[in-house]
BAGUSE-462720 format. One record per atom (N, C-alpha, C): residue number from 1; atom name; x, y, z. Coordinates in Angstrom, 2 decimals. Layout:
BEGIN
(NUM "CA" (X Y Z))
...
//
This chain:
BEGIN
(1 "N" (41.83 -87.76 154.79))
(1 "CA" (42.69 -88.85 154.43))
(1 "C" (43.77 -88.99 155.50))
(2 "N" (44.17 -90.11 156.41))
(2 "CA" (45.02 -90.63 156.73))
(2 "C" (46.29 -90.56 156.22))
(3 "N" (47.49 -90.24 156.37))
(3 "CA" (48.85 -90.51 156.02))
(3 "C" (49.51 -90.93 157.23))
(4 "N" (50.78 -92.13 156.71))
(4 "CA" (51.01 -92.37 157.57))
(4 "C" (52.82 -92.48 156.51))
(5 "N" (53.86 -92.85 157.71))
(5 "CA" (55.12 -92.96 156.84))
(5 "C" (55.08 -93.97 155.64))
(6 "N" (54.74 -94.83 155.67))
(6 "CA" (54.60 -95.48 154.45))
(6 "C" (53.74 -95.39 153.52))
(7 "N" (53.18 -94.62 153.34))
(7 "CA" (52.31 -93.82 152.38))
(7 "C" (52.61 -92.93 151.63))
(8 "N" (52.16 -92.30 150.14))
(8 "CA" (52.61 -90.92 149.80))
(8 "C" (51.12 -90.68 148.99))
(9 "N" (50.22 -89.58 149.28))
(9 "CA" (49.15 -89.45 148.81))
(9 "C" (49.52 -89.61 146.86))
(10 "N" (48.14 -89.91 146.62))
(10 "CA" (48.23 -90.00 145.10))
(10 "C" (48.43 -88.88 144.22))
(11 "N" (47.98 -87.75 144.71))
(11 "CA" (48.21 -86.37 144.30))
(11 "C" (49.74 -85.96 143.96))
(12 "N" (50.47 -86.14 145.26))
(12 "CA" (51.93 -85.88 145.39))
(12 "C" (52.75 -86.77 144.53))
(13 "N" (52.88 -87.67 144.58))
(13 "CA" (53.15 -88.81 143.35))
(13 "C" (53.08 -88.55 141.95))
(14 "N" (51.45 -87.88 141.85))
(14 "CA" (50.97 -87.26 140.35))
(14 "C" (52.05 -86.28 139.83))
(15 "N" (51.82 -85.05 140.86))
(15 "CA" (52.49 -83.92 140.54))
(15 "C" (54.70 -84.47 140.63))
(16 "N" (54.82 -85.33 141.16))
(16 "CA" (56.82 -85.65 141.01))
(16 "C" (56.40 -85.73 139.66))
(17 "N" (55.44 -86.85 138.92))
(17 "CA" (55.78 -87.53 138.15))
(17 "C" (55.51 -86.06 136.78))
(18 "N" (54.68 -85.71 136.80))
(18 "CA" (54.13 -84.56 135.82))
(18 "C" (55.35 -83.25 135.73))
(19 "N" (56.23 -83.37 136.94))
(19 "CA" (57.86 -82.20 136.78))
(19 "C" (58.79 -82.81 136.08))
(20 "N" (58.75 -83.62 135.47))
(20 "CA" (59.65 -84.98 134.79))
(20 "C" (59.04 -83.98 133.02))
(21 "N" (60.54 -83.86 132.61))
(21 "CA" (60.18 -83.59 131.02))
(21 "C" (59.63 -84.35 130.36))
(22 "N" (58.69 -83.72 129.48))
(22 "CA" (57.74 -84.31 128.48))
(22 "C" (56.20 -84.77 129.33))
(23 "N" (56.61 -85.16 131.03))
(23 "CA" (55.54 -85.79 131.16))
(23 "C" (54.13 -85.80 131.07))
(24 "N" (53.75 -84.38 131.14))
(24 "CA" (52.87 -83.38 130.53))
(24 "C" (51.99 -83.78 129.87))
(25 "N" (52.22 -83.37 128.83))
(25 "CA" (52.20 -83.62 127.79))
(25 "C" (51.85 -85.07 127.10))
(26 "N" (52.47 -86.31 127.52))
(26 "CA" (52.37 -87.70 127.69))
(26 "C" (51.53 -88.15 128.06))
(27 "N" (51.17 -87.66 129.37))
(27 "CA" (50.09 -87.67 130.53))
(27 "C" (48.29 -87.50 129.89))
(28 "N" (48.79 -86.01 129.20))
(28 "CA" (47.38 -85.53 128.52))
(28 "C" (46.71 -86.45 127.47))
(29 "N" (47.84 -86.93 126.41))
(29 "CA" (47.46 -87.98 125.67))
(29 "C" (46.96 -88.82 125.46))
(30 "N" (47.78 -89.71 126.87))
(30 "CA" (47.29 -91.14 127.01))
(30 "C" (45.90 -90.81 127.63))
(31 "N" (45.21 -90.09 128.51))
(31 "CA" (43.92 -89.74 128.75))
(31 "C" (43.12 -89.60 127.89))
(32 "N" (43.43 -88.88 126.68))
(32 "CA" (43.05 -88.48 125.74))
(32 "C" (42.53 -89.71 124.92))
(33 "N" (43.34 -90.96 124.77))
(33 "CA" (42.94 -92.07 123.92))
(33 "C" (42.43 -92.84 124.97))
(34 "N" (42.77 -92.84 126.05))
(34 "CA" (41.33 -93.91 126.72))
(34 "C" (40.00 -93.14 126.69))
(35 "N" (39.79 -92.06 126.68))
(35 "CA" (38.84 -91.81 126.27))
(35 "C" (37.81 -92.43 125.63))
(36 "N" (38.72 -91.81 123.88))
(36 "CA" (38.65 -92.82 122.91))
(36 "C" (38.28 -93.86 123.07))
(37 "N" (38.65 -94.74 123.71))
(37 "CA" (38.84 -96.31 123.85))
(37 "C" (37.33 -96.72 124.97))
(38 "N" (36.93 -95.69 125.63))
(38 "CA" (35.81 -96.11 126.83))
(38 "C" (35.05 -94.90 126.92))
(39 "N" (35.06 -93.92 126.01))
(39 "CA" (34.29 -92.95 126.33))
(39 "C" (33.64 -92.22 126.93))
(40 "N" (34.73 -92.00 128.20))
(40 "CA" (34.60 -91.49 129.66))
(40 "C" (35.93 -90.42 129.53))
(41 "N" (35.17 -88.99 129.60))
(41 "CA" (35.92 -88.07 129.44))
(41 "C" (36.35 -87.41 130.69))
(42 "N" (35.70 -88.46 131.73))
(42 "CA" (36.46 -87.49 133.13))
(42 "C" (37.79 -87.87 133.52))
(43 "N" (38.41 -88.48 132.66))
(43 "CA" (39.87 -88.95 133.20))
(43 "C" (40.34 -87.91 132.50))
(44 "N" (40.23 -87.55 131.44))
(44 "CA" (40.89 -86.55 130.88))
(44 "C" (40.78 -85.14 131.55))
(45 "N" (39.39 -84.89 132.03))
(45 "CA" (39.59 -83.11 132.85))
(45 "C" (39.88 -83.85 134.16))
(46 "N" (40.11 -84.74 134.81))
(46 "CA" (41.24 -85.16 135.69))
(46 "C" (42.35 -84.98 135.45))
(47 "N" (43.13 -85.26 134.36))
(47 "CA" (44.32 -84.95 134.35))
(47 "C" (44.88 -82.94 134.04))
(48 "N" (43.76 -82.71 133.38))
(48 "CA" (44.34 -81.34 133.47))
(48 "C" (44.15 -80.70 134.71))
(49 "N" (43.70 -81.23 135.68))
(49 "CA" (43.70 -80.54 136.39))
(49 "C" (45.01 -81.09 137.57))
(50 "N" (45.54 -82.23 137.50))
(50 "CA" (46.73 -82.38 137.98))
(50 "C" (48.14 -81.22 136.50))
(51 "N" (47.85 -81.59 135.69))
(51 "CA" (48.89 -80.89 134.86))
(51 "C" (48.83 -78.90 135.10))
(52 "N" (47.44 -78.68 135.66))
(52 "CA" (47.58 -77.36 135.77))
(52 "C" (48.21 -77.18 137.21))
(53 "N" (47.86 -78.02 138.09))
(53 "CA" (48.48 -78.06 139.62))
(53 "C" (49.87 -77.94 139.43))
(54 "N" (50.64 -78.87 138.62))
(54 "CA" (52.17 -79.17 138.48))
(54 "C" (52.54 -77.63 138.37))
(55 "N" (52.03 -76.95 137.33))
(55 "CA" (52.47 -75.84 136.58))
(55 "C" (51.96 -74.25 137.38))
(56 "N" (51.03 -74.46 138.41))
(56 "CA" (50.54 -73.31 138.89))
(56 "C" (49.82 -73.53 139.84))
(57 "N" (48.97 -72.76 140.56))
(57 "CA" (48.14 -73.27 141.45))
(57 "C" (46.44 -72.96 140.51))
(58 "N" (45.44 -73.60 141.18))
(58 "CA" (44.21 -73.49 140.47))
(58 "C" (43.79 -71.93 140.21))
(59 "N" (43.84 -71.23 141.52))
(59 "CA" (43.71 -69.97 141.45))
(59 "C" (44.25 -69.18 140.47))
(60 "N" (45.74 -69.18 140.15))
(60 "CA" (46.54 -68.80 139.37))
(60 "C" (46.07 -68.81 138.20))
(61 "N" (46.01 -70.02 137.85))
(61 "CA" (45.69 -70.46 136.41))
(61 "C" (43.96 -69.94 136.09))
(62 "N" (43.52 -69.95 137.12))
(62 "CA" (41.92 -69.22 137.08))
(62 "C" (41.71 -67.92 136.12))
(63 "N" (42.71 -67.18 136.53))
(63 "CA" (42.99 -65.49 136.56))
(63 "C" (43.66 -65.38 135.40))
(64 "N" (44.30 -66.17 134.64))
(64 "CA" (45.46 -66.21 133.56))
(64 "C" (44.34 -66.41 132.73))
(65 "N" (43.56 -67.24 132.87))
(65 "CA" (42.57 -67.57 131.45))
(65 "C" (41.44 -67.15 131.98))
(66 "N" (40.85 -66.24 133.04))
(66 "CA" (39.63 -65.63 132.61))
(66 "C" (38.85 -66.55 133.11))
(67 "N" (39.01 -67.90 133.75))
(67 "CA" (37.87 -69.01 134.24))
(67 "C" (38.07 -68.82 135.43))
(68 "N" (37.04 -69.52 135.80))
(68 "CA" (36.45 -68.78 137.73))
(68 "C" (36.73 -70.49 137.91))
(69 "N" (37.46 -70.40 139.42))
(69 "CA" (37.73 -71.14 140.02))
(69 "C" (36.66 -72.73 140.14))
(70 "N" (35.52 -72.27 140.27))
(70 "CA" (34.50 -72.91 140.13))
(70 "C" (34.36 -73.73 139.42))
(71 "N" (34.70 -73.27 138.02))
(71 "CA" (34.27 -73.56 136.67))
(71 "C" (35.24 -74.63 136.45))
(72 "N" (36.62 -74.47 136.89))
(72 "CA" (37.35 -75.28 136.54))
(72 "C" (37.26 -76.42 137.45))
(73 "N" (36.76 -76.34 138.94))
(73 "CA" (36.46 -77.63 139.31))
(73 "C" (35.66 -78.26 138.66))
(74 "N" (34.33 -77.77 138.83))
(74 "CA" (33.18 -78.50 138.04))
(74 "C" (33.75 -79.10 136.80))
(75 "N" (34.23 -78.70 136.14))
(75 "CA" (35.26 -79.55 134.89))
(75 "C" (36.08 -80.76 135.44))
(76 "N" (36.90 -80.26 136.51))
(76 "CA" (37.53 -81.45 136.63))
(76 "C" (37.17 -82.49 137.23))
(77 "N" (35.99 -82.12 138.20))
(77 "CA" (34.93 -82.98 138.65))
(77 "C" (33.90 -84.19 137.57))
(78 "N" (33.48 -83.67 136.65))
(78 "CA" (32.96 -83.87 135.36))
(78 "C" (31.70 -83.30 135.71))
(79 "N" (31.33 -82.43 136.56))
(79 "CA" (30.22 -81.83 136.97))
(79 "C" (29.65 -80.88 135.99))
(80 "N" (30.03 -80.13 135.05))
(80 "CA" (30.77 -79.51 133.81))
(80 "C" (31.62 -79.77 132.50))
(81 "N" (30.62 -80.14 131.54))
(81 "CA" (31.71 -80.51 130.39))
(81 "C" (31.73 -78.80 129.71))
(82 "N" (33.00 -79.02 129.07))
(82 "CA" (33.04 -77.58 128.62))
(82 "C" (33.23 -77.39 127.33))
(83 "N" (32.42 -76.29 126.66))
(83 "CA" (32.82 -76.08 125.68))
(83 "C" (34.14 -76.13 124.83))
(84 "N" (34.34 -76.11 123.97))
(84 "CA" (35.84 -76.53 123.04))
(84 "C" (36.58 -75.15 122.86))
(85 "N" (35.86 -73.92 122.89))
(85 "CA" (36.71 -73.25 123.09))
(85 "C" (36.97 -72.98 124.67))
(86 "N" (36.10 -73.25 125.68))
(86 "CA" (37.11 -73.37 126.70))
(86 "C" (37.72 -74.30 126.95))
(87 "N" (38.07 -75.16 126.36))
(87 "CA" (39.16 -76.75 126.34))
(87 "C" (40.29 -76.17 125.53))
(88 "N" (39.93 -75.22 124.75))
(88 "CA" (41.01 -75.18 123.85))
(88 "C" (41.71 -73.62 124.93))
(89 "N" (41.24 -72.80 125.05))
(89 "CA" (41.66 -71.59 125.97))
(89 "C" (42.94 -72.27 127.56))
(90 "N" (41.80 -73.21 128.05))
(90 "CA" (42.96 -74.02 128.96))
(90 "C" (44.19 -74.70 128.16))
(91 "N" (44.11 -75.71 127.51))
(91 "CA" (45.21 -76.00 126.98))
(91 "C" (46.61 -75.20 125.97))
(92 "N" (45.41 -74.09 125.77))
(92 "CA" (46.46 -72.83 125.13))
(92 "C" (47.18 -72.18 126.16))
(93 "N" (46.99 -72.02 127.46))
(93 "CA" (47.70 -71.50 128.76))
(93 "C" (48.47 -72.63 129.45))
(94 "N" (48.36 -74.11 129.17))
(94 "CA" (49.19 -74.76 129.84))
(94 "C" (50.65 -75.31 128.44))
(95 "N" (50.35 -74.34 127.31))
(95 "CA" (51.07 -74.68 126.65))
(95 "C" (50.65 -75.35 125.15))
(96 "N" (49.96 -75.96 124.85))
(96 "CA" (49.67 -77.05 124.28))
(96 "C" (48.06 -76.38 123.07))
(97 "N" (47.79 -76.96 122.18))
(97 "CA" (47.07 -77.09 121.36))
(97 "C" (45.94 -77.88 120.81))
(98 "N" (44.71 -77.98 120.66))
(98 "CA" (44.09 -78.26 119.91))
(98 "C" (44.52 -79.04 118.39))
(99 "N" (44.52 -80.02 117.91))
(99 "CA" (44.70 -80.05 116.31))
(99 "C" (44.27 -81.64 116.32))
(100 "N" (43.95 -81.63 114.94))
(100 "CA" (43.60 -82.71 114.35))
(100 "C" (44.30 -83.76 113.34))
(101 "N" (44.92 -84.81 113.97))
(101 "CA" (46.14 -85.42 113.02))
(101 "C" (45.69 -86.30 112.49))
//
């Protein structure tokens, strides 16, 4: 990718906006209901994988929950859908929960 001064990659942008309280969290949601809404679940392991970036590096977060680096691309890739208890294991290390309202 090209950068140039008037540019700011989309990544870097992601992660200002995801150090902002609550944004997190907000972020995961609204993914969460477009889903819902178009039933395309790779926006959603897209976003955790910017929300785990904000909070750690991939590696990091690899080793904390026991998932191999790999595994979590292929997820965020959509190369890999993952089981619910490993959806629920990641989101239990970035904070957050599983539940049904």
């Amino acid at each position: 990718m090209i950068e140039d001064k008037y540019s700011t990659p989309h990544e870097k942008i992601m992660l200002e906006f995801l150090a902002k309280p609550g944004a997190m969290k907000g972020y995961l949601n609204a993914t969460l209901e477009m889903y819902l809404e178009d039933g395309d679940f790779n926006g959603f392991y897209r976003s955790l994988e910017y929300v785990i970036k904000a909070q750690d590096n991939i590696s990091g977060f690899a080793k904390k929950t026991k998932l191999s680096r790999a595994t979590l691309y292929d997820i965020f890739k959509g190369k890999k859908e993952p089981k619910i208890q490993t959806l629920a294991k990641i989101l239990a290390e970035l904070g957050y929960k599983i539940q049904v309202a």
